[in-house]
C-alpha positions in Angstrom: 8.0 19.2 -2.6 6.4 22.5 -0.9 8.0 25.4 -2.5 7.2 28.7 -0.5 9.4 31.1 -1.9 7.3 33.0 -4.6 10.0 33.8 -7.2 10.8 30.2 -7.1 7.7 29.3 -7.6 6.6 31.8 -10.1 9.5 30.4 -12.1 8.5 27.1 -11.9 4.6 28.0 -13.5 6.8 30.2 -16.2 8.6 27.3 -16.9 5.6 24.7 -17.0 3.4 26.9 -18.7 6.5 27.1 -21.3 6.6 23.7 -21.7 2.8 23.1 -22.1 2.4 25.7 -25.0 5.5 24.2 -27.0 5.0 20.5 -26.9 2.5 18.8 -29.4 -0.7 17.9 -28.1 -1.4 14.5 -28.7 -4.5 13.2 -29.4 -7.5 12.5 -27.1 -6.8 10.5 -24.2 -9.3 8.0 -22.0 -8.6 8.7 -18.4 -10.5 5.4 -16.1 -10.7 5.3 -12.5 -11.5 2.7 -10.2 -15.0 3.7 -9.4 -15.6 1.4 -6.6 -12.5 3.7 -4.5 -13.4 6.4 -2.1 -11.3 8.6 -3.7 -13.1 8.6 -6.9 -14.4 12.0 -6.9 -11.4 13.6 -6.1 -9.5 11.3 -9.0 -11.5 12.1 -11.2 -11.3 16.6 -10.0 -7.6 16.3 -10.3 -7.8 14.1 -13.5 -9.7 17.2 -15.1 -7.9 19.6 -13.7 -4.5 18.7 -15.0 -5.4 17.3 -18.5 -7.0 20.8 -18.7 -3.6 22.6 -17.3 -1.7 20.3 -20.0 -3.7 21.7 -22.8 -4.9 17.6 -24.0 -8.4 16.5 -24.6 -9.4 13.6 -22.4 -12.4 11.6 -21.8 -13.4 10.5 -17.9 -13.6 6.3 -18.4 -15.5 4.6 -15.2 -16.2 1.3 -16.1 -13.3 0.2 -17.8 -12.3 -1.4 -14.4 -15.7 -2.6 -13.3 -16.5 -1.9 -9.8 -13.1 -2.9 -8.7 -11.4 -0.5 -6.3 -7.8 -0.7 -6.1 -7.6 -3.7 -3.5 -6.9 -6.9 -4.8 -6.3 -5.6 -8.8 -3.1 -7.1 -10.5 -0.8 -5.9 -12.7 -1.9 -8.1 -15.1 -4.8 -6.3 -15.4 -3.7 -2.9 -15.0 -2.0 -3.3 -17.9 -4.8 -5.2 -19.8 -6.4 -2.2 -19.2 -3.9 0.2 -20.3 -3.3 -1.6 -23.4 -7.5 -1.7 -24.5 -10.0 0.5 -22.8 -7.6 3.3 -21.0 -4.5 5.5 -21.7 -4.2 6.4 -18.2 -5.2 5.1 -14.7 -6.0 7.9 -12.0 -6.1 7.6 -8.4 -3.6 4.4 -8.5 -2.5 3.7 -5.1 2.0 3.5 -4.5 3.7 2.7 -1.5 7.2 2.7 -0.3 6.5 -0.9 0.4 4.2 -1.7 -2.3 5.1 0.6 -5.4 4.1 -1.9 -8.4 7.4 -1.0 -9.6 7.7 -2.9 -13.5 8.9 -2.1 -16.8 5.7 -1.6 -18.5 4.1 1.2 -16.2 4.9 4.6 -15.8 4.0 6.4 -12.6 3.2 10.3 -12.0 4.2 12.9 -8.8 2.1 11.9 -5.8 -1.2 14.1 -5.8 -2.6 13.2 -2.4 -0.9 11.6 0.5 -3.1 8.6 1.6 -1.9 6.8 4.7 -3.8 4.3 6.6 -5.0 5.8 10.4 -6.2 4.6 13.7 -9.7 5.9 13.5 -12.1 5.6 16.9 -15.2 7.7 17.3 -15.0 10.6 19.4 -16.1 9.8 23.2 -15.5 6.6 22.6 -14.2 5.7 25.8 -17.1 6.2 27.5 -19.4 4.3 25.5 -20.5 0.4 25.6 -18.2 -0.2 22.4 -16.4 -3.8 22.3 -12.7 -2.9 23.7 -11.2 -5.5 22.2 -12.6 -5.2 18.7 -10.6 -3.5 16.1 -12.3 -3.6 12.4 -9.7 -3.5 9.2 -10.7 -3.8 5.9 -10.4 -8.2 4.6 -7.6 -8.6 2.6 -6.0 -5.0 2.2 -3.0 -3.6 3.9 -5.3 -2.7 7.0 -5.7 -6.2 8.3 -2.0 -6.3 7.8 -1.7 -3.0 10.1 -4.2 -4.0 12.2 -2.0 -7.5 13.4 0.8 -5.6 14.0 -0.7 -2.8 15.6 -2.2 -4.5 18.4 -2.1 -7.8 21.2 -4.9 -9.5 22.9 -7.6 -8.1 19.9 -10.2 -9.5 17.7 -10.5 -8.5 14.1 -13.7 -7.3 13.0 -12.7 -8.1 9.1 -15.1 -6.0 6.7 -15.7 -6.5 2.8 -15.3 -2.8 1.9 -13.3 0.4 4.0 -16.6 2.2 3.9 -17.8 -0.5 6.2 -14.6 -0.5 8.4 -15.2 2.8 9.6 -19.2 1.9 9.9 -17.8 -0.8 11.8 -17.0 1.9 14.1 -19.3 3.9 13.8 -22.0 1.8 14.9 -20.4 0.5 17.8 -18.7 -3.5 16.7 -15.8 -2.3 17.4 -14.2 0.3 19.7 -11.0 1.5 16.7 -10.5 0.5 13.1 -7.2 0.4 10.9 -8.8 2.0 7.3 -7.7 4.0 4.6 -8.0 8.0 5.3 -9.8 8.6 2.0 -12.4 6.2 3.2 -13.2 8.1 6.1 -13.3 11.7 4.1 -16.3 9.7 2.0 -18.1 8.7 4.9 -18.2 11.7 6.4 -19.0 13.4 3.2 -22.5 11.1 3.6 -22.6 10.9 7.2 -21.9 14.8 8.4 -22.9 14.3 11.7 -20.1 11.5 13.0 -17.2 12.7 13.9 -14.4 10.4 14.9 -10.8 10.6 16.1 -7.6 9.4 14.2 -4.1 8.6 15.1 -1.3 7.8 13.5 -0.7 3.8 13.1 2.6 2.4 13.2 3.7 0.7 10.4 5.7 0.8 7.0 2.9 -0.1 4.8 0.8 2.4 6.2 2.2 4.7 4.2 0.6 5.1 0.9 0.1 8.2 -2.4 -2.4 8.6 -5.0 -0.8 8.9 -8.7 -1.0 8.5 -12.3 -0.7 4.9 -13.7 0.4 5.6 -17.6 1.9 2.5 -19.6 5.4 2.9 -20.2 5.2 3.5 -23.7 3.2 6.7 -23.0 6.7 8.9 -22.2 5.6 12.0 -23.6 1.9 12.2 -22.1 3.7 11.3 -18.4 6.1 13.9 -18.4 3.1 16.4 -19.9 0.8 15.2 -16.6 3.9 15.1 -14.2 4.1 19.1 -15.2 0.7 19.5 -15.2 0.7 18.7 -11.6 4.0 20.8 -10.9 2.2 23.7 -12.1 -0.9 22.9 -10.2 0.7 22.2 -6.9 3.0 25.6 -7.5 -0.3 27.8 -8.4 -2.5 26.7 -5.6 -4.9 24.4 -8.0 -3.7 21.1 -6.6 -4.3 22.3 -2.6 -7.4 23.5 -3.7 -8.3 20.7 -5.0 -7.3 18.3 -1.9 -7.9 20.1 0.8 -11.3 18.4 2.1 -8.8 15.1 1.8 -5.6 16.1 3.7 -4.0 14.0 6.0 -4.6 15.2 9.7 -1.0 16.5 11.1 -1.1 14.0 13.7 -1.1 11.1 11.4 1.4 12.4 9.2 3.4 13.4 12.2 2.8 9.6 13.5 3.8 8.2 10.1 7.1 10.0 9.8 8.2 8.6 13.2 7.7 5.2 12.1 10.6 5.5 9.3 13.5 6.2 11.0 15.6 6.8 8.0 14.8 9.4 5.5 13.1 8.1 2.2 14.7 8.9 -1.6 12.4 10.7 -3.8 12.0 9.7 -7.2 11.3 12.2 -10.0 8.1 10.5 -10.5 7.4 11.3 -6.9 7.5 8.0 -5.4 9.2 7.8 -2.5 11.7 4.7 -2.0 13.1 3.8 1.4 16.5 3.5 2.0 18.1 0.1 3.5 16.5 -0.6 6.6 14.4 2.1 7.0 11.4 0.4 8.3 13.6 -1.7 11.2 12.1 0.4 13.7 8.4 0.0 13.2 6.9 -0.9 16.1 5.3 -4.2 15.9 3.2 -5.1 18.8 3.3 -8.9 19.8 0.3 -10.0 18.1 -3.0 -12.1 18.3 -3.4 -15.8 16.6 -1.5 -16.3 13.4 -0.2 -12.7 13.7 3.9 -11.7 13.2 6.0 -12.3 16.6 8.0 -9.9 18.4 11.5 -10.7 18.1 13.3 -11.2 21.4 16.9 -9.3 22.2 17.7 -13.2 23.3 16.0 -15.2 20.9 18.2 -17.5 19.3 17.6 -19.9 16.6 19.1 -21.1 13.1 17.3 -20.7 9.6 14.5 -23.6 9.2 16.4 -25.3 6.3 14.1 -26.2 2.8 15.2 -28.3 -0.5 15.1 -26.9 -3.9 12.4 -29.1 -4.7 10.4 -27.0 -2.7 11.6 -23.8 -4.2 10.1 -24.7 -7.6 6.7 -26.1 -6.0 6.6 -22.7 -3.7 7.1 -20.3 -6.8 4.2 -22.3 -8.7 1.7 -22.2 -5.8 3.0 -18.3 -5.0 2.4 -17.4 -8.8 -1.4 -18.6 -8.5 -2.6 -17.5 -5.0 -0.5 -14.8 -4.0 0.9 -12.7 -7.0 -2.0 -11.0 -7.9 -1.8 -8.7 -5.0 2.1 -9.2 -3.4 3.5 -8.9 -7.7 5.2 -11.3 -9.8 8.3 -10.6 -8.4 7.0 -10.3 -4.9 7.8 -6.5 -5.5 4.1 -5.3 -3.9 1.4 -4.2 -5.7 -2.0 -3.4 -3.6 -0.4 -5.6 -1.2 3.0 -5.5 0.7 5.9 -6.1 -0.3 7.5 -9.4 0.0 11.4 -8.9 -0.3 13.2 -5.4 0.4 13.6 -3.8 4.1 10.4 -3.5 4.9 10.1 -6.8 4.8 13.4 -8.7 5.5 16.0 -5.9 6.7 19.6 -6.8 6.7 19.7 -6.8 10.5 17.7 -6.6 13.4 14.1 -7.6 11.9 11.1 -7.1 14.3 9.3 -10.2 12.9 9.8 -13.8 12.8 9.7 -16.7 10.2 7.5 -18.3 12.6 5.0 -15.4 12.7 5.3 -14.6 9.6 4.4 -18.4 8.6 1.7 -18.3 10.8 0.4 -15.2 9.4 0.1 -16.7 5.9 -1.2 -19.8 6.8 -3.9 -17.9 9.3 -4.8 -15.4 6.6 -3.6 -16.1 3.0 -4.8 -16.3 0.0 -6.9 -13.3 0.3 -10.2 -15.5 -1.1 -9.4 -18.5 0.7 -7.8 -17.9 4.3 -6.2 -20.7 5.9 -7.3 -23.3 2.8 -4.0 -24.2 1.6 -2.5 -27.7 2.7 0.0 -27.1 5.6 2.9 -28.2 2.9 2.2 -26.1 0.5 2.0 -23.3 2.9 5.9 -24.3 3.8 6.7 -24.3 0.4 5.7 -20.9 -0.2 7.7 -20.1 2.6 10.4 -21.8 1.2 10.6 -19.4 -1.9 10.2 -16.5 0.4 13.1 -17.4 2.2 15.0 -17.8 -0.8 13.7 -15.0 -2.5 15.0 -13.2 0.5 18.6 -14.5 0.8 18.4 -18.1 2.1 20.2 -20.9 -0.1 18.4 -24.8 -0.4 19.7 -27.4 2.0 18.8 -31.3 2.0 16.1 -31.1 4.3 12.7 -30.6 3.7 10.9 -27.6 5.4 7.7 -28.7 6.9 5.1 -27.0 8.5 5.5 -27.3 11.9 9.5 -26.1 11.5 8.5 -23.0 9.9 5.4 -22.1 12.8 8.1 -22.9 15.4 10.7 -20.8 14.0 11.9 -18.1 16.5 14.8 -16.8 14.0 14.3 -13.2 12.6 13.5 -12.6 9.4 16.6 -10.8 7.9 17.6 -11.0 4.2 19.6 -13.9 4.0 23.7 -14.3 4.2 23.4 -15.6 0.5 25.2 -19.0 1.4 
């Protein structure tokens, strides 16, 4: 929240600073980062800067997640981490669609908004670059973005977002779907590109950088959540950032894609409310991408056995819960259940596109390699981890790719 009345926020430092000088200080602290991100620098400026304002020792921690960055890391091993090498994980990634929400962790205030963009270089258009190219990072939100975004396009698919925006950059493709910390660090090492962004269109664009504590670490939360109050009301925290602020235009772009106000947490997380993401704009799409929804298109539920909901949830558990969560709630990946992804009403996407989506692109290490049954039977525990209730007859395959119905949360019957 921007406070810009000064005795308001002069009262909120008084009463921060308060707070810092009469609460224990616990002991020293390791603070790891993921140091393969782009935003590790400025995690690891912030990270100083408010274990400093809360009066705790801490230690910076870089390897403790080896050269991961934060696409493609699991709970499971968040809190592995957490539990041996690190009291608190900076620079963790949330999402209104993705927010890792579980039991065991503890999140901070957002201390950088850090949306995904529409990124072409600057004079593009006059150039020999491929116009139907657009480059997303494999396996991360982008490529996600990137299929919705746009018709009649190849997918330049790159390993890293550093070489999404080179992607760009040196002319494979005309526009690229990347994270907008990514493109801060190239420019940082490459001064003389310049490039222009847009806004991209999409719920799970949408992303913050916070403070990943485990839950038993109460005390040292709410001692970093004021830390950062009192940073962001004093100045520090802008200061800090202001090389890796969102353009306008993007966060102009972004709020237009959620029609419906989002609830803020204390925590700072922001939490849409029901069906706020029903008017994203999704674009009718290339192979294996979502499908438009027609006003006219008609079409009953593909119906699945409960055999197959058991078989579904095993295969989901080993190839797709690392990055959508253990309870399909999102974690570097999109959410699987919730309004972003199956509104109560007038969904944008099909089963059908979404079916051919995963079976295009999914797993994340092995596109496409699944058996064509076992692909239906993870769509059979989406669908009834979404609403839908077991019939007698087996969902196959080629039901669920020709399946014009919308995916809305299911009737519960």
């Amino acid at each position: 929240m921007k406070i810009s009345a000064f005795p308001l926020a002069a009262a909120s430092v008084f009463t921060a600073g308060a707070f810092l000088a009469s609460a224990p200080v616990p002991a020293a602290v390791r603070v790891c980062t993921f140091p393969g991100s782009p935003s590790a620098s400025l995690d690891l400026a912030v990270a100083r800067e408010a274990f400093k304002s809360a009066r705790i020792d801490a230690s910076m921690v870089t390897d403790a997640l080896g050269s991961n960055d934060d696409d493609g890391v699991s709970l499971k091993e968040l809190r592995r981490a957490l539990a041996r090498r690190c009291d608190v994980i900076a620079g963790f990634p949330r999402s209104p669609a993705a927010n890792a929400a579980s039991p065991e962790l503890r999140f901070s205030r957002g201390y950088l908004r850090a949306d995904y963009v529409d990124l072409s270089a600057t004079g593009s258009g006059s150039d020999q670059r491929p116009a139907d190219v657009v480059a997303a990072t494999y396996a991360s939100p982008a490529q996600l973005i990137a299929v919705q975004q746009y018709s009649g396009t190849r997918l330049d698919l790159e390993n890293t977002p550093e070489l999404t925006v080179a992607a760009v950059a040196g002319g494979r493709a005309q526009r690229a779907i990347v994270w907008y910390p990514a493109v801060v660090a190239y420019r940082r090492s490459h001064p003389e590109q310049r490039f222009e962004l847009g806004a991209t269109r999409s719920p799970y664009a949408q992303w913050q950088l916070v403070f990943a504590f485990d839950a038993k670490q109460g005390k040292l939360h709410d001692r970093i959540d004021k830390a950062l109050a009192s940073m962001q009301a004093d100045g520090r925290l802008a200061a800090l950032t202001r090389d890796w602020d969102l353009p306008a235009l993007a966060q102009a772009g972004a709020r237009a894609a959620s029609p419906a106000p989002a609830h803020v947490h204390r925590d700072g997380s922001a939490l849409h409310a029901e069906g706020a993401a029903r008017a994203a704009l999704f674009a009718p799409s290339m192979r294996g991408g979502f499908l438009r929804v027609s006003a006219a298109s008609p079409g009953d539920t593909p119906s699945f056995d409960s055999t197959q909901i058991g078989h579904g949830k095993s295969l989901y558990a080993s190839a797709c819960a690392k990055c959508h969560g253990a309870s399909l709630q999102g974690v570097t990946a999109p959410a699987l259940t919730g309004p972003a992804f199956a509104p109560a009403s007038n969904s944008h996407l099909t089963i059908g596109g979404i079916f051919g989506y995963m079976s295009t692109n999914m797993p994340a290490d092995r596109p496409g390699k699944l058996k064509p049954q076992d692909y239906a039977d993870i769509m059979a525990f989406l669908l009834y981890s979404n609403g839908y209730r077991p019939k007698a007859k087996k969902l196959t395959a080629d039901v669920a790719g020709a399946s014009v119905t919308p995916l809305n949360a299911g009737p519960g019957q």
